[in-house]
N, C-alpha and C positions, 0 to 999 in steps of 0.2 A: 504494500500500500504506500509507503512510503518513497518507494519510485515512482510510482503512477504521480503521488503530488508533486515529488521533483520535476517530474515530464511537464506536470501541468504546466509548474511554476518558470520553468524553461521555455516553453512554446507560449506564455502569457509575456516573459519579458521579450522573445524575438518579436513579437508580433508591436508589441510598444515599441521597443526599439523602430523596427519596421517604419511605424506608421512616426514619430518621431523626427526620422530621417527627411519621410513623403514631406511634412508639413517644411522643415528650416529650407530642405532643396527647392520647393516652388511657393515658398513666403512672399517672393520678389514679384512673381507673377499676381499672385493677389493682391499685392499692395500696387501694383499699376494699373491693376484693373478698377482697385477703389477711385484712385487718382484719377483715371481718365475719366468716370461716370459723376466724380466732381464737378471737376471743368466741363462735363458736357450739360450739367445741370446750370452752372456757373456760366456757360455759356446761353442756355435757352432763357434765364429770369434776365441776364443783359439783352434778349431780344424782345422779352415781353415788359420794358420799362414801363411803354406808355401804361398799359393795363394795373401794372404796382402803383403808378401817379396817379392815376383814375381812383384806384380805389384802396386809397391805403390802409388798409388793416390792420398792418402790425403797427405803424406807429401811430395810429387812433388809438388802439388798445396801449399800447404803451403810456399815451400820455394819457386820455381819461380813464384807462382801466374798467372800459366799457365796447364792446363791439359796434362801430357803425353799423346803421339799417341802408340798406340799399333802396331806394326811394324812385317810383313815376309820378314825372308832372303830365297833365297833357291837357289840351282845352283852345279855346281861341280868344282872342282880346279883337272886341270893336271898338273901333275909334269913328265918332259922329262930329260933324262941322255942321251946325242948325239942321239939325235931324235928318240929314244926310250921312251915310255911309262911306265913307274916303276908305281905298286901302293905299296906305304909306309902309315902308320898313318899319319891322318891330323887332326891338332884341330885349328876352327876357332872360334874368341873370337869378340864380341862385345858388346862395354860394360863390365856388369861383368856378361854377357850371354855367353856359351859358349858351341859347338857340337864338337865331334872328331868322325872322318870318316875315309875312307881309298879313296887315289889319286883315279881321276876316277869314284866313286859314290854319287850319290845325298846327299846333305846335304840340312836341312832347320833347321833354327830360328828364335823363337819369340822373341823378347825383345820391350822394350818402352824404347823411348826418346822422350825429350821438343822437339828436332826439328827434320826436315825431310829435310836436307843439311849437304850437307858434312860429314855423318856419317864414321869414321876408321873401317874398316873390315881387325881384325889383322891375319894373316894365319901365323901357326907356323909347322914345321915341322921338322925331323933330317931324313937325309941322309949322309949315309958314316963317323957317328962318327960326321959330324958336325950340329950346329942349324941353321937354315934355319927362320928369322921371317918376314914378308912382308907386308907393310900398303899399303889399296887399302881406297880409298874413295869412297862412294856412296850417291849418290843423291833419294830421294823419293820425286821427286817433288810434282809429283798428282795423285801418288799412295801411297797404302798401304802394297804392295809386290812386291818384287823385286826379279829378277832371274838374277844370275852373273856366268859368265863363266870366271877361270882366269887360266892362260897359265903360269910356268914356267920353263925355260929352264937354267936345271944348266949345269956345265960348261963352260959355253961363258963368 
C-alpha cells in the first residue's frame, strides 16, 4: 500500500510539475493577449468619444453620486405676428443640448439630467431684427418623454 501512495504521490507531483512548467512557458502569450484586448478596448471608447460626451455617466455619478435619467423632449412652438402664423428659425436649448427648427414643425430632444422637475426649456428666436429668448419649465414626473406645445404671441 505504501507504494501504491508513493506512485500516487509521484504521478500527483509530475503532473504539477507538468502543468507548472505549461503555465511560466506560455505566461508571455497570455499576458499579450490581455495587453492587446486592452488597447483594442482603449482603442474602441477613443472612437466612441462623442457618445461618453453625450452622455456622461461616470462623471455625473461621480460628482452627484446619483445616475443621470436619459430624457425626450419633442412638440412644436408657434410663433403669431397679430394672429397670424409666421414660420421663422427656432433653436431650442436644454441644457447644453440643443435643436433648431423652423415655427410650426416638430422638434425632439434627447439630453440627460440628475432630475426630472423643473427642467428650463430655453426657446430662442429673432423676428423683425429683434431677439426673442423665452424660459418654459417642465416637469417629467413619471415619465421619460414629454410632448410640449408652446404659443407665442408677439406684439401684445
Amino acid at each position: 500500500m505504501t507504494v501504491k501512495i508513493k506512485q500516487n504521490l509521484k504521478r500527483w507531483k509530475l503532473k504539477w510539475l507538468h502543468n507548472w512548467t505549461y503555465i511560466i512557458k506560455h505566461i508571455e502569450k497570455w499576458i499579450s493577449y490581455v495587453i492587446m484586448v486592452l488597447c483594442v478596448i482603449l482603442f474602441i471608447l477613443a472612437l466612441c468619444a462623442n457618445v461618453a460626451h453625450r452622455l456622461p455617466v461616470l462623471s455625473f455619478f461621480a460628482k452627484e453620486m446619483r445616475l443621470p435619467y436619459l430624457l425626450d423632449a419633442c412638440g412644436k412652438v408657434y410663433i403669431y405676428d397679430k394672429d397670424q402664423e409666421i414660420a421663422i428659425p427656432v433653436k431650442i436649448l436644454i441644457g447644453g443640448y440643443s435643436v433648431e427648427t423652423i415655427s410650426g414643425e416638430q422638434y425632439e430632444v434627447r439630453f440627460s439630467a440628475t432630475d426630472r422637475e423643473q427642467i428650463p426649456i430655453i426657446i430662442c428666436f429673432v423676428y423683425g431684427e429683434e431677439e426673442y429668448t423665452m424660459i418654459e419649465y417642465s416637469d417629467y414626473s413619471d415619465k421619460y418623454k414629454l410632448t410640449c406645445y408652446y404659443e407665442y404671441h408677439l406684439g401684445e
